[in-house]
C-alpha positions as CSV (number, residue, x, y, z in Angstrom):
1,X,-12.1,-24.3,-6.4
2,X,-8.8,-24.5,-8.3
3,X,-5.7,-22.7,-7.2
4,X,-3.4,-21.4,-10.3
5,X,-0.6,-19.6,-11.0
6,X,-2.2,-16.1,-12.1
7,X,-2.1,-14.6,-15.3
8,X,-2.1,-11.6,-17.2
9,X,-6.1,-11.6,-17.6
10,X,-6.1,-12.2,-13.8
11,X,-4.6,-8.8,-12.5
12,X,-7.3,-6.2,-12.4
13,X,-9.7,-9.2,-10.4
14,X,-6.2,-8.9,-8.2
15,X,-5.9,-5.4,-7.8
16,X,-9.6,-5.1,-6.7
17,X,-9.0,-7.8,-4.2
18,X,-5.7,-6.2,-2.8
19,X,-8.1,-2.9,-2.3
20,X,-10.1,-4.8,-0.2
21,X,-7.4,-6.4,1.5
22,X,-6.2,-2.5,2.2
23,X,-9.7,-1.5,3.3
24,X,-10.0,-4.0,5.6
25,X,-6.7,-3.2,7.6
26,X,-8.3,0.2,7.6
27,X,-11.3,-1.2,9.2
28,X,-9.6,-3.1,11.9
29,X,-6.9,0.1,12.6
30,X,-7.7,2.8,11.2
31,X,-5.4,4.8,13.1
32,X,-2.3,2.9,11.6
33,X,-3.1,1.4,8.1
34,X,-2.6,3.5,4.9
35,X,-5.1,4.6,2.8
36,X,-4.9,3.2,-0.6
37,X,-3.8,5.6,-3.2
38,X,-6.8,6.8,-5.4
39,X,-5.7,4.8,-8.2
40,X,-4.3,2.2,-5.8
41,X,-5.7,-0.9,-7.4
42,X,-4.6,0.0,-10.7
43,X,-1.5,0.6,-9.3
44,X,-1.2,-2.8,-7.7
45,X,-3.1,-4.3,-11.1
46,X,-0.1,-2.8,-13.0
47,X,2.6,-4.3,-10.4
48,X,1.4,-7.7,-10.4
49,X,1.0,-7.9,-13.9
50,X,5.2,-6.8,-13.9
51,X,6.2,-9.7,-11.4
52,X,4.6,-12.7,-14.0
53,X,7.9,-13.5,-15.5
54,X,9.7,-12.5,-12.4
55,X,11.6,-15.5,-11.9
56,X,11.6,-14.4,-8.2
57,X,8.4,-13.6,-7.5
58,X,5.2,-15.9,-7.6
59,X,1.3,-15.0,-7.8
60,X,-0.7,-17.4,-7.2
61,X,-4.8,-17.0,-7.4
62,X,-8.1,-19.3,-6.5
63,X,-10.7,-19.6,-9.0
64,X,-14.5,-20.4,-8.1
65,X,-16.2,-20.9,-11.1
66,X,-14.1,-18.4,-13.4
67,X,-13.8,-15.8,-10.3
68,X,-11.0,-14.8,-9.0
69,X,-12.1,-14.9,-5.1
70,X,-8.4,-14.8,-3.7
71,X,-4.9,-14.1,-4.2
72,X,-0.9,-14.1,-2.8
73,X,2.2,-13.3,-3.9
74,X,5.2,-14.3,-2.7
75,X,9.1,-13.5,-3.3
76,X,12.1,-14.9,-2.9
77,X,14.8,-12.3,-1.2
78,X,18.2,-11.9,0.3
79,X,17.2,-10.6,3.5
80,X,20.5,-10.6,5.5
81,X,23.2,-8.0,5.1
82,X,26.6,-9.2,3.9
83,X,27.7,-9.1,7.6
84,X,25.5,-12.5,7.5
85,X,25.8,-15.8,6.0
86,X,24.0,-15.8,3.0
87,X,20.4,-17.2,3.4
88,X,17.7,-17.0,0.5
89,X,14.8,-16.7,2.3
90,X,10.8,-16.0,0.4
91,X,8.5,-13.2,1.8
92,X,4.9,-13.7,1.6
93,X,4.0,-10.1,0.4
94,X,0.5,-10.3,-0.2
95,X,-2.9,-12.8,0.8
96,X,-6.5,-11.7,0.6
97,X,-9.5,-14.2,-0.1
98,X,-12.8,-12.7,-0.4
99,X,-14.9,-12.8,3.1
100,X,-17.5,-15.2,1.8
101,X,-15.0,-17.9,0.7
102,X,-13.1,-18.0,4.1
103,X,-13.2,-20.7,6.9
104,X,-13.2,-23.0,3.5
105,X,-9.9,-23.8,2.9
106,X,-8.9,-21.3,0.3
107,X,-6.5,-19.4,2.5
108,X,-4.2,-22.3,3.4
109,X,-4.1,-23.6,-0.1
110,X,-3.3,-20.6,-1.3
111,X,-0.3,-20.4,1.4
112,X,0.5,-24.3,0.4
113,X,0.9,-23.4,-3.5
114,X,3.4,-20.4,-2.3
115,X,5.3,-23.0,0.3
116,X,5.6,-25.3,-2.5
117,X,6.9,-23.1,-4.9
118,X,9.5,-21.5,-2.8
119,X,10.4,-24.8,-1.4
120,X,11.3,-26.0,-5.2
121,X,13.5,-23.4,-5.2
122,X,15.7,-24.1,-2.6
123,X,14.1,-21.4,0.5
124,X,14.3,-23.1,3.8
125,X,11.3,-20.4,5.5
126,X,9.8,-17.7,4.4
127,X,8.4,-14.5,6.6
128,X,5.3,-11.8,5.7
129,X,3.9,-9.3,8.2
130,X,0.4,-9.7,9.7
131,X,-1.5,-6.5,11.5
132,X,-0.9,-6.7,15.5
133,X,-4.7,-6.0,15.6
134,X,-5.8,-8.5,13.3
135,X,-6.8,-11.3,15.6
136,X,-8.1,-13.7,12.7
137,X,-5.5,-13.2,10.7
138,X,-2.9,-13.8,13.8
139,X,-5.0,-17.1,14.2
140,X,-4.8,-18.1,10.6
141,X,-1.0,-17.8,10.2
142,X,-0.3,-19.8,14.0
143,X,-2.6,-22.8,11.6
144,X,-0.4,-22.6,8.9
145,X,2.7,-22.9,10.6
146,X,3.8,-19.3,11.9
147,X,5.3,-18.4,15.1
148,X,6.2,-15.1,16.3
149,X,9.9,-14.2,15.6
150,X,10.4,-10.6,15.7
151,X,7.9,-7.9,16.4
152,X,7.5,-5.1,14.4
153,X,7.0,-1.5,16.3
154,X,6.6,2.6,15.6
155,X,6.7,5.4,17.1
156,X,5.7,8.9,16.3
157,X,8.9,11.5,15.4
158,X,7.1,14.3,17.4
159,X,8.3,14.8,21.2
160,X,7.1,13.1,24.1
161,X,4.6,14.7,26.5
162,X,4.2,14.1,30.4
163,X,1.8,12.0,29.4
164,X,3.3,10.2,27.4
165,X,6.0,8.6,29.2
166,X,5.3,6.0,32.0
């Protein structure tokens, strides 16, 4: 298994694994996950392959063998307002690592590579969402490190019914 920085050859193997990644949200709420766009993993193909020379923005992939059987990307973001002190902070945006390869360590090296690259560019922490109903995923990111800071909610714009409210 080798964990590399991702290439131009690599982003249609990444944009087939980001479908999946989208599928399975869909599997575990389907009720609140998109659907991916038609032409979704082209899409995504075509956005990854714009971020390699995006001094702010890191892909990272594992190879098995000359596979690509996992991915993440990561960026590196303002995310305060200017009513804030300044504080660059990195964004995990995306992780998926085919279902046969996990429980093996390929996840949290993939995460490692990220931490390390954001760390050598001066971010102190770095933030991603994870789906509320995605209980391994929940487990995976308390093992790398993560802790709850802010939680994430919606609501629908139509009005309230009687049965609705408590």
């Amino acid at each position: 298994m080798m964990i590399r920085t991702a290439s131009a050859d690599d982003v249609d193997a990444i944009g087939e694994l980001w479908l999946q990644l989208v599928e399975l949200h869909r599997q575990i709420d389907p009720e609140n996950m998109p659907n991916a766009a038609p032409d979704g993993a082209r899409r995504y193909a075509v956005r990854i392959g714009d971020t390699l020379d995006d001094s702010h923005t890191r892909v990272f992939v594992a190879e098995d063998q000359g596979r690509v059987v996992g991915f993440v990307m990561g960026v590196i973001v303002d995310m305060l307002p200017e009513t804030f002190v300044a504080a660059r902070s990195g964004f995990l945006a995306d992780i998926y690592v085919l279902p046969e390869y996990r429980g093996r360590g390929v996840g949290c090296a993939l995460v490692d590579a990220l931490r390390a690259w954001f760390q050598g560019r001066g971010v102190m922490h770095y933030e991603w969402f994870v789906a509320e109903k995605n209980a391994a995923a929940r487990a995976f990111w308390q093992k790398v490190g993560g802790s709850d800071v802010m939680i994430r909610m919606r609501a629908s714009t139509q009005p309230l019914t009687k049965k609705d409210t408590p």
